[in-house]
C-alpha positions, 0 to 999 in steps of 0.5 A: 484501479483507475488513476483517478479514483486514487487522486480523489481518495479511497476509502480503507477499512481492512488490511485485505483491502489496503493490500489489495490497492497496494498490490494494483498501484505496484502493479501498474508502476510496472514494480516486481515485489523483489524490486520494491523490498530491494530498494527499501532494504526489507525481505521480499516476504513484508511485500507480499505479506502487506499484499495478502492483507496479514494483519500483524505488519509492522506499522512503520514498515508499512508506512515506508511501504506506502510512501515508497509507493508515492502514496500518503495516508490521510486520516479524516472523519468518516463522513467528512468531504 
């Protein structure tokens, strides 16, 4: 994913999706699983669980997950600019 498309926003509809982007902003951080889930104290498996889209991740984890990331949420109705 281009950096600036991230910058601009991105629009999310399912876990799949969210762990996709997740996965390529890691990735590109240059951030192993293992380190990501060491830093943040959880298991290596929430990491990869979040990645492959598991539906059922705890929400709070996955908010840390994000931030840790150096990403926010942004709630918005659909359509807005």
């Amino acid at each position: 994913m281009e950096p600036d498309k991230l910058n601009s926003g991105v629009t999310i509809s399912t876990m799949k999706e969210l762990g996709a982007l997740l996965s390529q902003v890691r990735k590109s951080s240059k951030v192993t699983q293992a380190t990501l889930a060491g830093l943040a104290n959880w298991g290596s498996r929430f990491v990869g669980d979040v990645e492959n889209g598991k539906p059922t991740v705890r929400a709070q984890m996955l908010f840390d997950l994000i931030g840790w990331l150096g990403l926010e949420i942004v709630i918005r109705r659909k359509g807005a600019p």
